[in-house]
N, C-alpha and C positions, 0 to 999 in steps of 0.2 A: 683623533685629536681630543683631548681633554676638553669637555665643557667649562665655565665660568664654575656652574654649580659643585660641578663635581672637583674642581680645586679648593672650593671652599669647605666645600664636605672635608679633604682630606688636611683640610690645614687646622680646619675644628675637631680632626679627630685625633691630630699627634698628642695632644693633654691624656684622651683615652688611652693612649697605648700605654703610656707612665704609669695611668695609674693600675691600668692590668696586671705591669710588673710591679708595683709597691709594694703587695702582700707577700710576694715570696721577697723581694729584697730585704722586707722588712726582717722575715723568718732567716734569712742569711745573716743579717746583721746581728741578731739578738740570741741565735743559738751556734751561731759558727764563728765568726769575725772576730765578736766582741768577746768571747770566751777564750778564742786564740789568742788575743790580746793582752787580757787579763795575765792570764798563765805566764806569758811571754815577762809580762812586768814582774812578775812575782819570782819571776826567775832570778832578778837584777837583787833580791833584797833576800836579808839572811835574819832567822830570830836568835837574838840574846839569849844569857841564862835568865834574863828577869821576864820573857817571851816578848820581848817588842820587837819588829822589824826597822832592821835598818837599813841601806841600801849599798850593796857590797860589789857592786858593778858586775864585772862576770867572772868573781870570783868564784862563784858556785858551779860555775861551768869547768873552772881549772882542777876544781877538790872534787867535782863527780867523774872526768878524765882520769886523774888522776890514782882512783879509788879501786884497786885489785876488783875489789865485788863486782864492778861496773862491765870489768874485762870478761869476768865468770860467766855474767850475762849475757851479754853480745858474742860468744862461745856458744853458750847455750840457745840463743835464737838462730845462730846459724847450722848451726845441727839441725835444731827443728825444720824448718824452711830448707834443706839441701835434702829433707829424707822427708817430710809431710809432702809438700808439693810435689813432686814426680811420681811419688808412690801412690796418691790420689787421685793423680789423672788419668794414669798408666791402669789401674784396677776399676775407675771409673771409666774411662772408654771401653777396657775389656766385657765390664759387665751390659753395658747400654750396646753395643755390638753384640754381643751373644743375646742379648733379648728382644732386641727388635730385627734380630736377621733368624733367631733358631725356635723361638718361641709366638702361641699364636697364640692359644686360648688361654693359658696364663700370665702373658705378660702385665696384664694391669697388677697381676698380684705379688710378680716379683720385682713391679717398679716399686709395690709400697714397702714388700718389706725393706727392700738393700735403703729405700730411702725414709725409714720410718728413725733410724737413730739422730738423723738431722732435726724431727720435730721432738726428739722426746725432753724433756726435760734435764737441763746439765746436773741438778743433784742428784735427780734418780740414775743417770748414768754413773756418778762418781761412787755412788754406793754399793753401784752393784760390779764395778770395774774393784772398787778395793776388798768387796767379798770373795772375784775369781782371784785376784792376786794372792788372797789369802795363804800364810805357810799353811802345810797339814792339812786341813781341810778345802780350802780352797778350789772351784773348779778347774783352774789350771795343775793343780795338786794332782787330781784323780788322771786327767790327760799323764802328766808323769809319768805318774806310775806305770802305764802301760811300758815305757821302755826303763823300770827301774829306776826311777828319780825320785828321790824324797826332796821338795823345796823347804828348806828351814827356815827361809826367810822371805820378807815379804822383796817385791822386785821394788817397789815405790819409797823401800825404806834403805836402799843399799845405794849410795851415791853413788857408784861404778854404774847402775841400771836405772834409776828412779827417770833422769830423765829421757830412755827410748821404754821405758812402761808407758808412761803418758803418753808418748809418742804415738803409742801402737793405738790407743784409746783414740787420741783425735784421730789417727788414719777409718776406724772404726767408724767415728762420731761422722765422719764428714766424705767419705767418698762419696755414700748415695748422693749428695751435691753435684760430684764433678760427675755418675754418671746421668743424673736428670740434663746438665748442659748439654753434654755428647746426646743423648737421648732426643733433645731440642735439633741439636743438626743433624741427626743421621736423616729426622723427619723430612727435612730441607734439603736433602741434597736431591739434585736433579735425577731424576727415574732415566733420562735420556742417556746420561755419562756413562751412569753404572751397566745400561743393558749395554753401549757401543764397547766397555774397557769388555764386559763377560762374551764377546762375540768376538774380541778380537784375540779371546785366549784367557783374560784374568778369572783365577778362581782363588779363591778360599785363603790365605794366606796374601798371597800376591794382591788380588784386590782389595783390601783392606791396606795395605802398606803402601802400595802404589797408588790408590785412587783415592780410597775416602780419608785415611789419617792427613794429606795433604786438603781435600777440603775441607775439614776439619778446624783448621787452624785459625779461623776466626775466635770458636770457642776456647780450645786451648787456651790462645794470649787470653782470655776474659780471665780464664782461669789462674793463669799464671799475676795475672794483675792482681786478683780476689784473694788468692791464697799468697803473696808477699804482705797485702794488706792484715792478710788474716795472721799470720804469723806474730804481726805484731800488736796485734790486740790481744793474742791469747794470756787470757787470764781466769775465768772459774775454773778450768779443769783441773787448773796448776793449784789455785787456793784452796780450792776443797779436795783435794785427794793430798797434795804433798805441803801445800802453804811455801815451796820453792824448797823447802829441805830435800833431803837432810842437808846439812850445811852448804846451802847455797848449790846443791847437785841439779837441781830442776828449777829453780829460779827465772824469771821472764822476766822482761822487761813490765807487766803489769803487776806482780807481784813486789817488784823492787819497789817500783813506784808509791804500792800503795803502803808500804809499810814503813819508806817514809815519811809521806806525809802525812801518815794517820796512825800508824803504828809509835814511832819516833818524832812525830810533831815537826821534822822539818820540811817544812813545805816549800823553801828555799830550794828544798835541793829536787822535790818530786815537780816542782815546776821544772825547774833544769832538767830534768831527765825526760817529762813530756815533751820539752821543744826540741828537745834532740831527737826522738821515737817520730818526730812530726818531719822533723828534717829529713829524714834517714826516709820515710816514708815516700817522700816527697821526691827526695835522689834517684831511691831505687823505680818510681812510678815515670818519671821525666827519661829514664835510663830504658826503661820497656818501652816508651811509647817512641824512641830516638827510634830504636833498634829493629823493635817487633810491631812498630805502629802503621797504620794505613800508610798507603807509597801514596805521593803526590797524582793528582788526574793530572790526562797531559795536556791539559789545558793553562795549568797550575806549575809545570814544571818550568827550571830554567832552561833557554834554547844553548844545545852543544855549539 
């Protein structure tokens, strides 16, 4: 039974608990909230030829719908995102499995390099991604030539290719990512499973598909959450290698965004097009966690 003291202790302490949480509420309000908000208003209002804002309700919402470019784009993210994600978990699990089941004294050296494009710098990546793209000289050139290919063109400048070039570049930039996650759970998985599944027969192919890719799957969804997120923020590779050209072939949604509100000055319409990239976020994130989200404890379920 609770003492006198000790309810009073906890009834002078609930002011402590508030104010524990005030410093992050604070940092929630002032760099998330209040900024989604802002945005969100700025969406509602449209600038003149004379540049003042006026307030056009959600007209800017019907004229960005409405807007061919708009459609080019959200084309162009869905490419990305149907061939980036699968292809970076599928070669990150391959490689974090072959290095921590085939390798021993050099594993630390072949987690830094597959995972050293993740820390390098995104300009020096784009520079030296648009020197291999290069025609003629380029090191994808010389690769060519072995089966008799002269490339005349660059791939980043040919709309039919510009954007699975980049593609291939993020696949590059970012699987050592998915395989550090897989890396993270193969270390986790229980030593118990895996000797019971290899004694009752699993080898080599089969225990990997049958036992670990299944317990696996916490990272995965991380993965599959991280990389829809990612998708939609992708923006330097796209600005500094292609700036979304050529006419609108490689185009993202952070590239549209910023060029019109800082390119084109309407900020009317790059609000509207952030709250929608926020929505759309937001669908596909509530859509994962319906689907692919922790199952209810049965403590927590409803009774049949």
């Amino acid at each position: 039974m609770m003492t006198k003291s000790a309810r009073r202790g906890l009834r002078f302490g609930k002011p402590a608990l508030y104010l524990f949480a005030l410093p992050a509420t604070l940092l929630f309000v002032v760099f998330i909230a209040y900024p989604i908000l802002w945005v969100a208003g700025q969406s509602l209002f449209t600038r003149t030829a004379e540049g003042q804002m006026v307030f056009a309700g959600f007209a800017n919402y019907g004229a960005v719908l409405s807007d061919p470019a708009f459609w080019i784009v959200v084309r162009n993210m869905v490419i990305w995102g149907l061939i980036t994600i699968p292809v970076q978990m599928v070669i990150g699990g391959l490689l974090a499995y072959f290095i921590e089941r085939h390798t021993y004294r050099l594993r630390s050296f072949f987690r830094t390099m597959f995972f050293l494009p993740v820390v390098t710098s995104v300009s020096v990546i784009s520079l030296v991604w648009v020197q291999i793209y290069a025609p003629y000289y380029g090191i994808a050139q010389e690769y060519l030539k072995l089966f008799g290919i002269t490339m005349s063109f660059s791939p980043i400048g040919d709309p039919a290719t510009a954007i699975y070039a980049l593609i291939l570049v993020n696949i590059w930039q970012w699987t050592g990512f998915s395989m550090l996650m897989y890396i993270a759970g193969i270390a986790n998985l229980p030593s118990e499973v895996l000797d019971a599944a290899r004694i009752d027969g699993a080898r080599g192919f089969r225990l990997a598909y049958d036992v670990v890719v299944p317990m696996l799957a916490p990272a995965t969804k991380s993965l599959l959450l991280l990389g829809i997120i990612g998708t939609l923020q992708t923006f330097p590779i796209v600005h500094l290698m292609t700036g979304g050209g050529p006419n609108r072939a490689s185009e993202v949604f952070g590239t549209y965004i910023f060029k019109q509100s800082f390119v084109l000055g309407d900020t009317g319409s790059g609000a509207t097009l952030s709250v929608i990239v926020l929505l759309v976020a937001l669908v596909l994130s509530l859509v994962q966690i319906v689907f692919f989200g922790a199952q209810l404890s049965p403590a927590k379920r409803k009774p049949e």
